[in-house]
C-alpha positions, 0 to 999 in steps of 0.5 A, a space after each residue: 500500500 503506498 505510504 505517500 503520494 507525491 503532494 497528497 497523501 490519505 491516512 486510515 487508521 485506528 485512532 479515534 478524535 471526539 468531535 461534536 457532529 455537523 450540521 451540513 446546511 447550517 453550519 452548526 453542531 448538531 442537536 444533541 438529539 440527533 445521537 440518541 435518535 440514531 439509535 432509535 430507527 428501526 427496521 420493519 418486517 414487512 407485513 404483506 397484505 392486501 395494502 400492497 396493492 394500494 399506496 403507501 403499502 407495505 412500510 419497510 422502514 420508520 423514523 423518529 420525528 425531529 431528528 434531522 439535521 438542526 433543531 426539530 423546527 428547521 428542515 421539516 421538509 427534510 426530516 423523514 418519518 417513514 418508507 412505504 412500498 407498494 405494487 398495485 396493478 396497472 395498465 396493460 399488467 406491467 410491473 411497477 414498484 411505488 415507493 412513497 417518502 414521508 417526512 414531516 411536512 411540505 407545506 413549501 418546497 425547498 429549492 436544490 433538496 433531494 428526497 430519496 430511497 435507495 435500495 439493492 435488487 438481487 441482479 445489479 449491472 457491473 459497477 451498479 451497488 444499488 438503484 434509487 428513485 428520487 423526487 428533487 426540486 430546483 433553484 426554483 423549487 420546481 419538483 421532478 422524480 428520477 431514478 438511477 444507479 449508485 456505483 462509483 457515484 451516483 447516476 440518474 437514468 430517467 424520469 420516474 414513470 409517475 411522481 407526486 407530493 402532498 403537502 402532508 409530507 407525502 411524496 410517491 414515486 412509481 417506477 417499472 421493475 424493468 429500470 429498477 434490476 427487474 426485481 420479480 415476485 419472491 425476490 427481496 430488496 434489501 439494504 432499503 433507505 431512505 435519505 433526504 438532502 440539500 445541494 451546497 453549490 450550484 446544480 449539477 456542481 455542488 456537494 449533495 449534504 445530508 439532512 436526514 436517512 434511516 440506517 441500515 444494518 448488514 442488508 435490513 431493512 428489507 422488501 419481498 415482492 408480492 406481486 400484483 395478482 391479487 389487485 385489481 387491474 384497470 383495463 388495458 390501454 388500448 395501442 394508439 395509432 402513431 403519430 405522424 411523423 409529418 409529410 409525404 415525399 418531399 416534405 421538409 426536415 429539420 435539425 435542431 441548433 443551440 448555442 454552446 452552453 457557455 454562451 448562456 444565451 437568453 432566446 426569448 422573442 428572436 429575430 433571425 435573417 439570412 444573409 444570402 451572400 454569406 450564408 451566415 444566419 444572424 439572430 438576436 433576442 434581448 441584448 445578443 446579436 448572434 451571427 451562426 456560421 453553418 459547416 454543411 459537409 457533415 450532417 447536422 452541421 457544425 455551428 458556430 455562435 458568435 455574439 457581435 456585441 451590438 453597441 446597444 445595450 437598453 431595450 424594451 424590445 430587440 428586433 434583427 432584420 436582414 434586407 436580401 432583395 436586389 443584392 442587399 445584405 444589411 442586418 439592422 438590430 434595432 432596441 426598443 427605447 419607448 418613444 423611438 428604438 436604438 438602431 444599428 446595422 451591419 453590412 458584415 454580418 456583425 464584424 462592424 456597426 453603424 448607427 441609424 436614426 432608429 425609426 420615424 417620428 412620430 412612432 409607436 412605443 411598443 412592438 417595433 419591426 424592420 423591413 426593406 425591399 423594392 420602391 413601389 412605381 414610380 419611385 426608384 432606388 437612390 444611388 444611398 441603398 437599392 431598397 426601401 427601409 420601413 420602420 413600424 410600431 405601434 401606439 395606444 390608438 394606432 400605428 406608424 410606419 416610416 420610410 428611410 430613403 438612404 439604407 436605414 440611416 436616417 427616416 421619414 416621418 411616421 405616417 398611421 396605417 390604421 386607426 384604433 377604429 379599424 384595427 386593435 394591437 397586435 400586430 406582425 412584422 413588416 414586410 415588402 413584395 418584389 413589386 414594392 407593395 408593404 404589407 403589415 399583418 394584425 391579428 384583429 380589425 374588426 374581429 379579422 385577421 388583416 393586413 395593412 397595405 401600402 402600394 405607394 411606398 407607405 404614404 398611404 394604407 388600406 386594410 385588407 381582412 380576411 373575411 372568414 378568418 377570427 381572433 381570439 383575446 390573445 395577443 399574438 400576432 400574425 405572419 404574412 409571407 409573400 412570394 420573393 419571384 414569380 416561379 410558380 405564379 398562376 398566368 395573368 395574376 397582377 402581383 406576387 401570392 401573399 399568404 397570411 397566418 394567424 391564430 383563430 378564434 378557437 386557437 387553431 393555427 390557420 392560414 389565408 391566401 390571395 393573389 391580389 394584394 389583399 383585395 380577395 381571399 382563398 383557402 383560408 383553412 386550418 394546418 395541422 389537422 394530421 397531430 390534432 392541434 387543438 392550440 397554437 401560438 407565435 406564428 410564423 410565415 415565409 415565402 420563396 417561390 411564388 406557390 411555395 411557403 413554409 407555416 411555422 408555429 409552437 402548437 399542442 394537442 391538449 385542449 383548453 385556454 392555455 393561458 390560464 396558468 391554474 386550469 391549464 394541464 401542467 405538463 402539457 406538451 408544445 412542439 414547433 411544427 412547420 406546414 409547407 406548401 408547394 401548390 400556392 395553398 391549396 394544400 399544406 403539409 404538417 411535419 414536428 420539427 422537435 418530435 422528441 423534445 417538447 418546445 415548452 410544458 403548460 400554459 404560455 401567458 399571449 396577454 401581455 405585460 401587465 397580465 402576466 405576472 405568473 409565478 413560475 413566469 409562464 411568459 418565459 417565451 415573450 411575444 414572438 419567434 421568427 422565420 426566414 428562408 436563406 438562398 438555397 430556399 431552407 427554411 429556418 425557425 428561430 424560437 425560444 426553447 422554455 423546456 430544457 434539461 429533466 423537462 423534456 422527458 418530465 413533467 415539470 417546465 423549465 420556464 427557459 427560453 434557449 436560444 434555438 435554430 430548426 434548419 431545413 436539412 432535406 426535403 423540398 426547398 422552398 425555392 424549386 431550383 435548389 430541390 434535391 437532385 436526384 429526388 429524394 429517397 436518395 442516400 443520407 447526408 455524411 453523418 458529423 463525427 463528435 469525437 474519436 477520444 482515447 481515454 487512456 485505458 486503451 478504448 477509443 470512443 467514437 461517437 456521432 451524431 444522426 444525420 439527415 436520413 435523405 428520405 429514408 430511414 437510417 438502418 445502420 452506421 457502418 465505422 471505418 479505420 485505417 493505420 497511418 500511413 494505411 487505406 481503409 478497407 470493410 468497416 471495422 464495425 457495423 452499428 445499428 440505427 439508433 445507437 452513434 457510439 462505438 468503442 474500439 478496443 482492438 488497437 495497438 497503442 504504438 500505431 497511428 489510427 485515423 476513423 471515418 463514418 457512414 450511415 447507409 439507408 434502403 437507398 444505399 451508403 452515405 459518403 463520409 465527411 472526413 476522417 479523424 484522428 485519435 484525440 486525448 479526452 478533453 480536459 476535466 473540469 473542476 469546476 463539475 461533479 466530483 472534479 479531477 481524479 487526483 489518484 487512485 490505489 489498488 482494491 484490497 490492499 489495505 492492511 489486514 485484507 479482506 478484512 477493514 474494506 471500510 479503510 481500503 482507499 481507493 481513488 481522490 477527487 478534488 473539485 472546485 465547483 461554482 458556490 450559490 453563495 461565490 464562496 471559494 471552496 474546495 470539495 474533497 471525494 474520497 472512495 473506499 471498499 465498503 462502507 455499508 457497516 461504518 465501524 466505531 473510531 475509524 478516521 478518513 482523510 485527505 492531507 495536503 502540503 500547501 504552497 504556503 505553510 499554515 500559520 500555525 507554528 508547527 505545523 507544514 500540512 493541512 488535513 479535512 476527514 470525517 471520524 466514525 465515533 460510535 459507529 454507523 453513518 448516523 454518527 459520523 463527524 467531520 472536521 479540518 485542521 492542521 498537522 504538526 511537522 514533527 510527529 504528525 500529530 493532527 491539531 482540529 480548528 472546527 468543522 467544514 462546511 460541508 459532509 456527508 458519506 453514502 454507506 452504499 457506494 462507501 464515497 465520502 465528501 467533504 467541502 471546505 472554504 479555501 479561507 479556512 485552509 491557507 486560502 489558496 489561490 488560482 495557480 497554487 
């Protein structure tokens, strides 16, 4: 067994130090209560009956009262009273398990707790000790239920197929026997606890610190299942029918883009344009202007987020528009001020701003939008800018748009294109046809959907509605697309097809057409008929060639105002769906642009303001996303993404708003020269390789991501290396459709590989978009789970082996995670053999020489450890100190800020401020 290591060494012996216990979350000694508690928790026989069919069941295990964690007035949330196991019968016969937590009260949820029962099946996966489920709350206090496995650490697989709490205290979780070791009647679980915490640090970086837990003694307390034969079943749930997965031959698909995490870019209302010279997308929302860079060789393809740091830096509202007719490709972001906006614009994608006027006077105070294009006869273009510009808000009682002659510089005055008599707020974006007509959408003149149009380049305006359209009370506003040439155009038809989508009076999506600026309309119907959306939001509307456009929108198939935070289904699922059309409207094809990853979960505020002032803030989502087309004829969807992270496969909302781009990745374009050729099916796009990583153990990891499928299914991924020098010859491996990981453990570490890979489909062989090397794993971070693995040591070569497992190190961790409260720490992670009997007077610790000697005479090291005392996890303590140079005599200065030990997976932890050992500094 080593005796030291290099600047760290570990110490596991006999000698017992008397310390008070440690209050993780407060930082205070704990009552004195708790030790006589400790010895006062008991393991229940389980007594089976006919209550196991109904929750709570069978209680496996009891509590005291009070004996949490600080005195018996604080944590009552945290202070567990009982565990409870159940398995009823459910639907279609499949087996489940219910376990149901109860603790003293939650009358209030505590934001970052944990409330959990561990438990060990007769069959555990390699490295798997136990299984958990878990319910646990957020900075916000918002709840979602899990289930996972305790090994080296702790791991969450999933959701919980159901989970609830009451305000009594009693929260159940229910999870199938196949997650859980597929535990079968006449089987027993053994080592049952249940343990409450509260995350010290930020999540996901923090030390988990324990409040409370009933103990374990040997493999007690324990559960046999009984199954559910006796309980009375409901009846089968009847298959569904599949839901489409949108489109006939043709239709378009989607790939989905975020910014890298680091960029924390906040998504709400977006902007997004194209710059057809470029092929940059730019996107703004709140303060960011984002310029994405799109690689297409590899399938998605690599993005690049890039903030251009616009020199505006206030806003009541932000809005991006980018100009592509007669050549142009100005971007203007423009920040709402109030009585005007502050307004920039780029002709570089960003590298460089100018600053413009902002807009017209008089203007509205709210809602303001850009947009440019042809002058109307018989105006022309100045030598200043070849179209345009127009800048339109609104006010309490009406609208302006005004006119910039010289490239968005500087504006006319602002000129009413409605009066509060023919139309209410709110409306869409400007936007202008090829023949230089400008058309503004509102969501209601006289109860209709409408568009305001100007044909004298925006001296005067008509209102257009749509006479079989209707609104709702929502404030969403509409979307006109307008055909950018004449591809497609019927014979004869005097201007461009301007197709106008909209909210119904029943919150249906739909969508008009005419083919004279307005004056008439045809096949004003309904979209998405296919999934059954019964509400919709925020949409959205682009045109390429003349008969063909794309229909965004976020939509859910649950009933109901969505608005009404208290009466809306919570986790109500919305998806953005895009309907196209190639026949100038006549019929719209429906596809789910984010079919395994809901865009938002309940209710979404469209009142306003002033009206949505909802705890959780249901208006995450703001007011609007945003549609474009770049020139190949893709479409791309900027929205806000308010269900990230445990929501997407939960059932509780995030309330984000994520930056997030839907690309067109195959399909149709909406410009018919650009669709693919040959037609589809054809073979699917090269698939982009994520990483080719060694990670020094001799395994090389090689992994993907799903490309287009070209219009036909992926049915595998076929992996190629080659040596170097060398050819690649039959793939190394063949990966079925579904799985974009493969580990190669067949190399030689004195040869030099490179690896390509490829997705073949019923139409043949993708191509394969380069080939890479064999990369080092990037560097830890400490700032992320348990931190750097500083070392590790041999199992079983403790001294005495087999016996004192419970002194067997054998790895050391040392993180430095982000702290809630922006105190430096440092978190300690050690492993030994088994902890599941902690003996008495044993000692863990961690011992560090630091840069500088402490300040104690005497003494040249630091030292953190936990002392088992009388034994049992009840009754460890934790505290740091120094040691004496001579001697090695430990010297305790107080207790650290944090402990905890989990006697199933035997890891101790221990979080220390860096004030109190020696204060170390970055570098050091």
């Amino acid at each position: 067994m080593k005796s030291s290591l290099r600047w760290f060494f570990l110490m596991a012996t006999f000698l017992a130090i008397a310390v008070v216990g440690f209050d993780a979350q407060a930082g205070k000694k704990k009552n004195s209560r708790e030790s006589i508690a400790q010895n006062k928790r008991t393991a229940i026989s389980p007594t089976i009956s006919a209550s196991s069919c109904t929750p709570p069941g069978t209680s496996v295990v009891t509590d005291p009262t009070g004996d949490q964690n600080g005195n018996p007035a604080a944590n009552q949330q945290f202070d567990i009273q009982s565990i409870s196991i159940a398995e009823p019968c459910f639907a279609n016969n499949i087996d489940k398990l219910v376990f149901t937590i109860k603790v003293a009260n939650l009358n209030s949820i505590p934001p970052n707790g944990h409330w959990k029962v561990k438990f060990t099946p007769p069959t555990l996966p390699a490295g798997v000790t136990a299984f958990f489920v878990e319910m646990t709350s957020d900075q916000n206090g918002n709840v979602s239920y899990g289930y996972g496995t305790v090994g080296t650490t702790s791991t969450t697989l999933g959701t919980a197929d159901d989970g609830s709490f009451n305000t009594d205290g009693t929260i159940t979780i229910t999870v199938a026997n196949s997650k859980v070791g597929s535990p079968a009647v006449g089987q027993t679980l053994t080592t049952i606890q249940g343990q409450t915490q509260l995350l010290v640090g930020a999540a996901g970086t923090g030390l988990l610190a324990g409040i409370d837990s009933t103990t374990v003694t040997g493999t007690n307390p324990t559960y046999t299942l009984v199954g559910h034969a006796s309980c009375t079943c409901p009846a089968a749930t009847p298959t569904p029918t599949p839901a489409p997965s949108g489109g006939a031959a043709g239709t378009p698909r989607f790939q989905n883009y975020n910014p890298p995490p680091t960029g924390s870019f906040n998504g709400g209302e977006p902007s997004i344009g194209t710059d057809w010279v470029t092929g940059n997308a730019m996107y703004l929302a709140s303060f960011a202007a984002l310029r994405v860079s799109f690689d297409d060789c590899p399938s998605p393809a690599r993005d690049v987020w890039t903030n251009t740091n616009v020199p505006a830096a206030v806003s009541l509202d932000p809005i991006l528009f980018t100009d592509h007719m007669n050549g142009a490709h100005r971007t203007f972001v423009s920040q709402l001020t109030g009585q005007d906006s502050i307004t920039f614009f780029t002709d570089n994608d960003g590298a460089s701003y100018l600053p413009s006027q902002g807009g017209g006077i008089p203007s509205g105070v709210d809602h303001q939008t850009i947009g440019a294009g042809p002058y109307h006869s018989p105006l022309t273009a100045t030598p200043a800018y070849p179209n345009a510009v127009y800048y339109c808000s609104q006010d309490i009682a009406a609208s302006f748009c005004a006119r910039s002659d010289d490239g968005g510089a500087t504006f006319g005055a602002g000129i009413p294109i409605y009066t509060a008599a023919q139309c209410t707020g709110i409306h869409g974006h400007v936007k202008v046809a090829p023949d230089g007509t400008a058309y503004v959408p509102n969501r209601s003149c006289g109860g209709l959907a409408a568009v305001a149009v100007s044909k004298d380049n925006g001296l005067t305006w008509a209102v257009k509605p749509i006479p079989t359209s209707s609104t709702t009370g929502f404030l969403v506003d509409p979307s006109v697309g307008i055909g950018t040439n004449t591809v497609g155009e019927p014979g004869g038809q005097p201007s461009n097809t301007i197709y106008l989508g909209y909210q119904a009076s029943n919150s249906h999506p739909k969508v008009g057409v005419s083919r004279n600026q307005g004056d008439t309309w045809t096949n004003d119907q309904e979209v998405g008929t296919e999934f059954g959306i019964q509400n919709s939001t925020f949409p959205e509307l682009v045109a390429g060639d003349d008969n063909r456009a794309a229909f965004a929108f976020l939509g859910t198939t649950v009933a109901g105002n969505y608005t009404s935070q208290s009466s809306f289904p919570p986790n109500a699922p919305w998806h953005l769906y895009i309907a196209t059309t190639f026949d100038g409207g006549a019929t719209w094809s429906t596809i789910d642009a984010t079919p395994d990853d809901p865009v938002q979960r309940g209710s979404i505020c469209n009142l306003g303001t002033t009206s949505c002032m909802n705890t959780p803030n249901d208006r995450n989502l703001l007011d609007f996303m945003d549609e474009t087309i770049d020139a190949q004829g893709r479409v791309l969807v900027g929205y806000p993404d308010g269900c990230i992270g445990p929501c997407v496969n939960g059932s509780v909302n995030s309330y984000t708003a994520l930056a997030s781009i839907a690309r067109q990745s195959g399909g149709k374009r909406l410009f018919a020269a650009n669709d693919p050729n040959p037609a589809e099916p054809v073979a699917p796009a090269p698939p982009r390789v994520d990483g080719v990583i060694n990670d020094g153990s001799g395994v090389i990891h090689v992994t993907w991501s799903a490309p287009d499928n070209g219009g036909s299914p992926i049915l595998s991924y076929n992996v190629y290396r080659r040596t170097d020098p060398g050819t690649y010859g039959a793939p190394l491996a063949t990966v079925p459709a579904g799985t974009t990981n493969y580990d190669d453990g067949s190399t030689d570490p004195n040869t030099s590989y490179f690896y390509k890979v490829t997705a073949v489909n019923a139409i043949g062989e993708s191509a394969a978009c380069g080939e890479f090397a064999i990369t080092a794993p990037p560097p830890i971070n400490p700032c992320i789970g348990s931190g750097v693995l500083v070392d590790v040591d041999p199992t079983g070569d403790q001294l005495l082996a087999p016996m004192n497992a419970d002194l067997d190190v054998q790895s050391v961790l040392i993180g430095e995670p982000v702290q809630n409260d922006n105190v430096n720490r440092l978190v300690f992670t050690m492993k030994v053999g088994d902890l599941s009997t902690i003996p008495p007077n044993r000692q863990w610790r961690f011992v560090w020489t630091p840069a500088t000697p402490p300040s104690t005479p005497g003494t040249d090291r630091y030292y953190v450890g936990m002392d088992s005392n009388a034994g049992g996890a009840g009754a460890v303590t934790f505290d740091y100190g120094v040691i004496t140079s001579s001697g090695n005599v430990p010297i305790s200065q107080g207790t650290p800020d944090a402990g905890s030990v989990d006697a199933a997976t035997g890891i101790i932890r221990i979080a220390i401020a860096n004030s109190k050992v020696g204060n170390p500094a970055p570098g050091s």
